[in-house]
N, C-alpha and C positions, 0 to 999 in steps of 0.2 A: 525684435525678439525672435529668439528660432521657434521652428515651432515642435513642440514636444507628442511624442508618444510612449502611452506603457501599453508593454507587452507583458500579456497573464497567460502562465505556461504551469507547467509541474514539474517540477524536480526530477521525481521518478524518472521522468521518460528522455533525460538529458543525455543518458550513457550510449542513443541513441546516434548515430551521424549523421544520417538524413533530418532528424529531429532539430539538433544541434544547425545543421545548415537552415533550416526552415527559420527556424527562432531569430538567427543574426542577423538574415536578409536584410532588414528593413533598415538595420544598424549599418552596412554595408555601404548600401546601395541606395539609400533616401537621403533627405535635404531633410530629415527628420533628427530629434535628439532623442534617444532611445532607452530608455529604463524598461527592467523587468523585474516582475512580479511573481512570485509563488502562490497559488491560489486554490491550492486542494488541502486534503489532509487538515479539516477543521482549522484553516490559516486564519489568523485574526487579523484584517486589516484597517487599522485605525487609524487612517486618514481619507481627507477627500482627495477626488481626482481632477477637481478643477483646474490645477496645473497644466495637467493636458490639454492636448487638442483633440487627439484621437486617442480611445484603446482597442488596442488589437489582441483579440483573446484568441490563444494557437489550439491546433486540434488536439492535443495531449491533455488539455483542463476537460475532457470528458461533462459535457451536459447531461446525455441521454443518462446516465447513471444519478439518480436520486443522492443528493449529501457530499458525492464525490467533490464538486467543487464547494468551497466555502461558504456560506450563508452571508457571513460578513462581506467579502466580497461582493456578492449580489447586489446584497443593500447597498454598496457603494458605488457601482457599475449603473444599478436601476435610479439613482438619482443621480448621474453623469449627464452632463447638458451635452458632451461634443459627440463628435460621430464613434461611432460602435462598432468594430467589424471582427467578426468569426470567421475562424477558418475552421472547417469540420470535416471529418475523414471517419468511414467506416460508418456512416450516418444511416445504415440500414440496423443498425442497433437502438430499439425502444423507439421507434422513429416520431411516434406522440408526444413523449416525454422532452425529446429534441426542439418539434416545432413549439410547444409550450414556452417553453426557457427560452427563445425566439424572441417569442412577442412580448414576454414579460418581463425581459430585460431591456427590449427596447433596439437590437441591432440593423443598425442599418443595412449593413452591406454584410451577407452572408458569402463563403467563399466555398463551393459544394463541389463533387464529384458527379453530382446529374447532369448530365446533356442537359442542356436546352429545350430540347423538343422534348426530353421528359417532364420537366418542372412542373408542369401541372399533374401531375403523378404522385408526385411528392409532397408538391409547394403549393399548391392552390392561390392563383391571384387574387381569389376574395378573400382571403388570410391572411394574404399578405402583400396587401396592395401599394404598402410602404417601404418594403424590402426589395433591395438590388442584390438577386441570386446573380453570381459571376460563376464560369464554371474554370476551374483550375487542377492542376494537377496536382497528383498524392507531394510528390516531389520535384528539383531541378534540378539543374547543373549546379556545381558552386564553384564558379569560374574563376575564384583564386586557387583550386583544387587544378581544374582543365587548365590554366594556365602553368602550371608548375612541370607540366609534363613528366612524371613518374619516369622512372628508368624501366624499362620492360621488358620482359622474357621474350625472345622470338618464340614462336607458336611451337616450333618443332623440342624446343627445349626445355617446355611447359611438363612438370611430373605427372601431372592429373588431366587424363582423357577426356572426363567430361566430371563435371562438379557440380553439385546443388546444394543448399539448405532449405527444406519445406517444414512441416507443421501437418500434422493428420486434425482438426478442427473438425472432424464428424460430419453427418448429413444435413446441419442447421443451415448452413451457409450455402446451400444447392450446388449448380455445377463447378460453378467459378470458386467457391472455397475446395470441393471435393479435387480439382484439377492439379493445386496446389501440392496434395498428399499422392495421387495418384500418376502422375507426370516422374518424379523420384522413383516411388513404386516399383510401375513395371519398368522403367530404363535401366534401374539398378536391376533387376530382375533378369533381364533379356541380355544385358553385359556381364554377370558372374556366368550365365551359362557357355558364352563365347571366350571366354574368359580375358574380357578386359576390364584395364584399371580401372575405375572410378573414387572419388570421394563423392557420396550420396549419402543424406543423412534427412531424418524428417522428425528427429526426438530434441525436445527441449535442452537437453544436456548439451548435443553438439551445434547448440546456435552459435556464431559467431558475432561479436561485435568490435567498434573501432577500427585503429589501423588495420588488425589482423583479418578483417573481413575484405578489405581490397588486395592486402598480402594475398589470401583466398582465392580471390577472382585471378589475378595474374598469373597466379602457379595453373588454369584453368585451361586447356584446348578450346575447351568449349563450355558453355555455362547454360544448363536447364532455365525454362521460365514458363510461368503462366499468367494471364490477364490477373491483374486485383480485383479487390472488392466479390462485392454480391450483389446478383438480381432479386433476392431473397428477401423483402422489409418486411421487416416483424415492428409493424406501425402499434399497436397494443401490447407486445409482448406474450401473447397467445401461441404462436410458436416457437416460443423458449420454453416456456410452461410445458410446449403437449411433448418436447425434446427431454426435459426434467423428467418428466412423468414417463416414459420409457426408455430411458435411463434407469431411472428407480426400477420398473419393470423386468427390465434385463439384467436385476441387481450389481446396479454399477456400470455397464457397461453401454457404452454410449451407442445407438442407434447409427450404422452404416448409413453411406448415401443409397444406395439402393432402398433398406429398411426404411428410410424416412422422406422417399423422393415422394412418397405418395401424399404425403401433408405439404411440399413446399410447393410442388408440380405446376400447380397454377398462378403462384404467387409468381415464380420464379421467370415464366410467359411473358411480363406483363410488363417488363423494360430490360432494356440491355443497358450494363453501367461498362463494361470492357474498358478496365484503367490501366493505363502503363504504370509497372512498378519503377521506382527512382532504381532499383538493382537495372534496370534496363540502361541508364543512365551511365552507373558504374563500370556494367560492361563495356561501353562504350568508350570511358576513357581510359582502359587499362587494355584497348582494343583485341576485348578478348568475346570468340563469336556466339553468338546466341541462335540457339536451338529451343523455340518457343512452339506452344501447341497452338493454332490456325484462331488467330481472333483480328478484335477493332484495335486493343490500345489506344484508346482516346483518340484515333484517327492519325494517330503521331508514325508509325511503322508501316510498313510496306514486303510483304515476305517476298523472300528470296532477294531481293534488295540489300535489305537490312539485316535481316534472321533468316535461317533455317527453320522452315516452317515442317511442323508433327503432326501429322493428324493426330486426333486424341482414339483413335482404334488404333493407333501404330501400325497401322495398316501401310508407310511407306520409314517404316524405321530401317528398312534393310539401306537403301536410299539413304537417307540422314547419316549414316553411321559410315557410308561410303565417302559422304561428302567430306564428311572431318578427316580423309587423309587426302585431300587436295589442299595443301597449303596457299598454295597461291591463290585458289579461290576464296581462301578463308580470308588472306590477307586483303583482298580488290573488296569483301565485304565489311572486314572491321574498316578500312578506311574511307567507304562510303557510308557507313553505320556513326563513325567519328564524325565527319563533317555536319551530315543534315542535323543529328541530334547536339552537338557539341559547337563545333564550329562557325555554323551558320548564326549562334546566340538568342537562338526562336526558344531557346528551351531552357536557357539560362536565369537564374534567380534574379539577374541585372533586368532582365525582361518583363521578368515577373514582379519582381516592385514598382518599376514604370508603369507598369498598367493600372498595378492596384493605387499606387501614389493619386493618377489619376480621378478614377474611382473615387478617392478621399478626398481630394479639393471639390468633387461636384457635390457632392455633397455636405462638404461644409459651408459650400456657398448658397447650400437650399435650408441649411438649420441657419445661419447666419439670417436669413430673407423672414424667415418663420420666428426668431430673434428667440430660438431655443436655449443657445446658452448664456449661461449666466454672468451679469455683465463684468462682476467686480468678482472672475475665476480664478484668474491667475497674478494670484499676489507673492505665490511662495512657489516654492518647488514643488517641496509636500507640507501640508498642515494636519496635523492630529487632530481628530476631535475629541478625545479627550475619553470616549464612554467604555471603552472594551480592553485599552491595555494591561489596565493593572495587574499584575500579579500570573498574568497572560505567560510570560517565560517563553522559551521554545519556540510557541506557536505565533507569535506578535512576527509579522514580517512587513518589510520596508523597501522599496526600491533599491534596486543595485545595477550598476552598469553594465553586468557580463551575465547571464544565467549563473544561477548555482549549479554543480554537479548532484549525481544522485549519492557523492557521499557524502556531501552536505547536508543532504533530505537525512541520511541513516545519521547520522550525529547530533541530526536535532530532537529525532525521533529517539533517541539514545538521554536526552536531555532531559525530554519530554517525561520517558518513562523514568529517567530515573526522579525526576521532580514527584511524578505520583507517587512512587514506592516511597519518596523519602517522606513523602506525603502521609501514605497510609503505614509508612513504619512509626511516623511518631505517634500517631493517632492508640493503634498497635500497643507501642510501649505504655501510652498511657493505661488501657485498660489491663493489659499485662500486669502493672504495679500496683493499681488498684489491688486487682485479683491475688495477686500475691499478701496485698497490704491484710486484704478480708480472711483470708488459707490461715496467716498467724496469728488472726485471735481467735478463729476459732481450733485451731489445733492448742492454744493454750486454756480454752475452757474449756475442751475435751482432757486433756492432762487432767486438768483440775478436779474434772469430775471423777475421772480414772483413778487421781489419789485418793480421793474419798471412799471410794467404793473397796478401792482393795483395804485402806485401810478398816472399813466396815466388816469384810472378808477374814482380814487378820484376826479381827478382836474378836468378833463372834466363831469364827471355826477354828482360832488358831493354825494359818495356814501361812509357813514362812516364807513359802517361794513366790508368794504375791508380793511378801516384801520387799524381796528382794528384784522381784518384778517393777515394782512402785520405784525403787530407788534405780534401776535400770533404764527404765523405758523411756524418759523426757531425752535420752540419749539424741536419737535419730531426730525427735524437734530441735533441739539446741543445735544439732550441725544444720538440720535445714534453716533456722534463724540464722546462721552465722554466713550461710550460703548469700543467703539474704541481703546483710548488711554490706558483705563484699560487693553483691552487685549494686547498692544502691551506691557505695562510693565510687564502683567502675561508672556508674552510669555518666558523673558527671566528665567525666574522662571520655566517655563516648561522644557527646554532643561535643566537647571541645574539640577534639577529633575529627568530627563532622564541618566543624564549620570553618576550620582550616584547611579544608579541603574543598568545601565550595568555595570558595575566597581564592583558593589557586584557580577556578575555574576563568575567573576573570581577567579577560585579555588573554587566555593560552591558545597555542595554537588547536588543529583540529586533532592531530597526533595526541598533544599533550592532555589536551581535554576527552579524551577518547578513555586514555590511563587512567586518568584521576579520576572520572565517571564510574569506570569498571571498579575502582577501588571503594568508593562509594558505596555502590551497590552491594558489594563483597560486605564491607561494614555493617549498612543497614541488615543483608541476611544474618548474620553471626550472632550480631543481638537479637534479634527476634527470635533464633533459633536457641540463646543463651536463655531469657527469657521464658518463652514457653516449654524450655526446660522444667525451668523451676517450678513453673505451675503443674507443670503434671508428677512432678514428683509431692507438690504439695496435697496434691488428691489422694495420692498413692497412700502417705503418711495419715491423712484425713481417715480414709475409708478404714484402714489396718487399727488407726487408732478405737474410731468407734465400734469397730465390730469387736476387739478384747473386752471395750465398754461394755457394750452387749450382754457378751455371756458371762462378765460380772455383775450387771443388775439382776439378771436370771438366776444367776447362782445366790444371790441374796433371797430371791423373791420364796428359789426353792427351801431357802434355808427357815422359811416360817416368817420372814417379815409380813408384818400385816398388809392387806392388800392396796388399800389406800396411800399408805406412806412409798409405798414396791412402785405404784401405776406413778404417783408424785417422780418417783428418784428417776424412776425412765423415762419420763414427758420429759426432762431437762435436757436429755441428750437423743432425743430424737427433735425437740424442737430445732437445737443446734443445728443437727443433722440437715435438718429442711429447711433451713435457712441458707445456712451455705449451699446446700446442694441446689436450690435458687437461685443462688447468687452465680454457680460456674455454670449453670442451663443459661440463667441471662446472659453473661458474659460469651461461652460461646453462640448462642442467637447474636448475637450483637456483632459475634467476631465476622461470623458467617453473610451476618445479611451486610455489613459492611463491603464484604467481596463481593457479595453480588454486585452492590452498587456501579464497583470497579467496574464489572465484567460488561454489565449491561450498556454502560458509558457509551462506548463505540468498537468497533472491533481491537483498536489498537490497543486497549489496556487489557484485553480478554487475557494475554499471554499473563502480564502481570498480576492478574484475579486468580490464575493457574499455582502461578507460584508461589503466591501468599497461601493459598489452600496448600499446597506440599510444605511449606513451614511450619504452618500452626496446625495440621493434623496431630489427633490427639489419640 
């Protein structure tokens, strides 16, 4: 029997290509069978993973963040007999939070960005005296990419002098996040005053991703870089907090590296992480030259070799800027830049499964010896257990051969919400027709009373424009009765509508399902918005009715009725009054705290708690 692994990723971060290359590896380039898993965004996963041999959780299911990954999942990962393996990146984030979810999920073989010789910095052997820290790269080659050999620009007929995409990330992240924004910075800086071309860009707007990022790099002379990562762990999260906190201080604006060198200063001392970005990679294969500021790079580069090396004073930019018109020099280095990293296959993903492959047999031969897993695991692919699907929708997820895209994540998430809304729209309608149901009897024993009284008015003052007030005024109820009954036979017309439309949902494509959802939606607003029409027009009619009442009991009471039988005929229609006006305080309490419910859920219905609130505003 082969032997099986699932790989738990996120959706989200699929639009990614280095992500995307990381995720297939295993599928690639193992003697493994390979399913993946969705496993953030409150995923409900309702079966066991006995089936496997190994799960491999990718660095995009984010631990260090509380909730981010699934709880269900957990549960089922934390009673997984076979071996466990993490790959985690950017692990200077919540770094407590991180080691926790470690131990209490039980992973064998962690896959980390610390050197070696740091690891007891980080990792402490008394903590984790069960655990094989491997240290590995952010990213590789993906050698069916290097294999393909791109068609490619000679250097001299590249539009763009030198090109970057960075990220300004603020003083949190110390020198090595600070390098990232400041490397673009002053280069763009120092080249509009000489005036040459650049594309240089550090704003979220101009990221690039997919194909059009290696398009990118080949239109490129030269291509800006600096070391990943950060020496900066914020192991408690006390230096995100004191960043928050003057942040807020500088209302809104985030503390410079300078401003905030003096809270990381020591932290920052106290290891060198120097990781080669996979863009180093990229350059490489589209043999286009790298202009990096003076670091380790995981021990992988070698300046002036490889790169053009910056000081980070640009103290030898005049230098640098010389060298990018010697062609030939550029070419002797992308082509000894191409082999050692490309070429030679020390860096490649083929490489990089091999070893971990490894890694995973020694260890399933120490859980096999320990007789961890469970003997009678693998009798299915996957087996349900039965306790969480139900009625799950959207979020129920199940092994799939190929990762999902992130528009699959937005269509589910599209699903999801529209499932609540259609949720709280029926919920919604019910109290709506209530509310309406309760508007029409009491607007009809306001009438009632209202005829009585003018008629009372009539006889005793002889006053005929009451009467003809009396024979007028049940006007504006009767149309709102009649509004009434219209909608109560639309109504049935709307849910038939509704559920011909979810029923087309089933088996459509993601296009078609995308349509039919938005029309959904559109439907579910229209009524609620027809609806709470009515009711507020029913209040409208309510209040206008009683107050006429009003100053005909009054005008009776003036008129000499005795004061007992006066205080009698107005209790009647104030009792009314306070009954209803009860009943629409309750119903909006009801409507109100209803939304909360929505909003508080998790962040993802907040947007839809927003919208129900601009509906039924009153």
């Amino acid at each position: 029997m082969p032997k099986r692994m699932l790989v738990a990723y996120s959706m989200t971060s699929t639009h990614v290509q280095t992500t995307c290359d990381y995720l297939t590896s295993f599928e690639k380039y193992s003697d493994y069978q390979v399913e993946y898993l969705h496993v953030t965004h409150d995923a409900i996963i309702d079966f066991s993973f006995d089936a496997y041999d190994a799960v491999f959780q990718n660095y995009c299911a984010r631990l260090c963040f509380e909730g981010y990954v699934s709880p269900h999942y957990r549960d089922r990962l934390r009673a997984f007999g076979g071996v466990k393996i993490l790959a985690v990146q950017d692990e200077y984030d919540r770094t407590d939070t991180l080691k926790a979810a470690i131990l209490d999920l039980g992973f064998d073989i962690v896959l980390t960005g610390v050197p070696q010789a740091s690891l007891e910095y980080v990792y402490p052997r008394k903590d984790f005296a069960d655990v094989d820290f491997v240290t590995v790269l952010n990213g590789y080659v993906a050698d069916e990419f290097a294999a393909s050999q791109p068609k490619l620009k000679p250097l001299a007929e590249r539009p763009i002098f030198i090109g970057y995409r960075g990220r300004d990330i603020g003083g949190r992240y110390g020198r090595l996040g600070f390098d990232k924004f400041e490397i673009g910075r002053r280069m763009q800086e120092i080249c509009a005053a000489r005036g040459i071309a650049t594309d240089i860009a550090m704003d979220e707007a101009s990221r690039i991703y997919g194909s059009a990022w290696l398009d990118f790099v080949g239109d490129c002379r030269a291509m800006l870089g600096s070391e990943s990562g950060s020496n900066v762990f914020d192991f408690d999260g006390a230096i995100a907090k004191a960043y928050q906190a003057r942040t807020l201080a500088n209302i809104g604006r985030p503390p410079s590296y300078a401003e905030f060198l003096p809270v990381v200063a020591q932290r920052e001392s106290e290891i060198d992480m120097g990781q080669i970005s996979p863009r180093v990679f990229e350059c490489a294969v589209m043999r286009t030259p790298m202009v990096l500021f003076k670091g380790r790079y995981s021990d992988a580069l070698r300046a002036d070799e490889h790169y053009i090396p910056l000081e980070k004073d640009f103290s030898n930019v005049d230098a640098v800027i010389a060298r990018l018109a010697d062609l030939d020099g550029l070419e002797a280095m992308t082509h000894r830049a191409y082999q050692h990293l490309v070429g030679s296959g020390l860096f490649g993903y083929r490489a990089f499964v091999r070893e971990i492959s490894g890694r995973i047999e020694l260890r399933a031969a120490r859980s096999r010896a320990a007789d961890r897993r469970p003997a009678a695991g693998r009798t299915a692919a996957w087996r349900r257990t039965g306790a969480t699907a139900s009625g799950a929708g959207p979020l129920v997820e199940t092994p799939t051969r190929t990762p999902q895209s992130v528009n699959d994540f937005r269509l589910k998430q599209r699903l999801l919400h529209g499932s609540a809304f259609a949720r709280s729209a029926r919920r919604i309608d019910a109290m709506l027709m209530k509310s309406l149901d309760d508007s029409r009897r009491a607007l009809r024993g306001l009438a009632r009373l209202r005829d009585w009284t003018a008629r009372a008015l009539f006889l005793r003052q002889a006053r005929p424009d009451l009467a003809r007030q009396d024979e007028a005024a049940p006007a504006s109820v009767k149309q709102f009765e009649r509004a009434c009954d219209r909608t109560s036979e639309e109504r049935s017309d709307y849910f038939t509508r509704r559920q011909s439309l979810e029923a087309a949902l089933t088996g459509a494509s993601p296009e078609a399902s995308r349509s039919t959802q938005a029309e959904i939606f559109t439907l579910d607003e229209s009524w609620i918005v027809r609806l709470n029409s009515l009711h507020k027009a029913a209040m409208g009619l309510y209040h206008a009715a009683f107050a006429e009442l009003e100053a005909q009991v009054r005008s009776l009471a003036r008129g000499g009725e005795p004061r007992a039988p006066a205080r009698r005929l107005i209790a009647a229609p104030v009792a009314l009054l306070a009954a209803t006006s009860v009943a629409a305080i309750r119903f909006n309490a009801a409507k109100i705290d209803f939304i909360k419910q929505i909003a508080i859920r998790s962040p993802a219905t907040r947007a839809l708690a927003f919208r129900l609130l601009a509906l039924l505003r009153h």
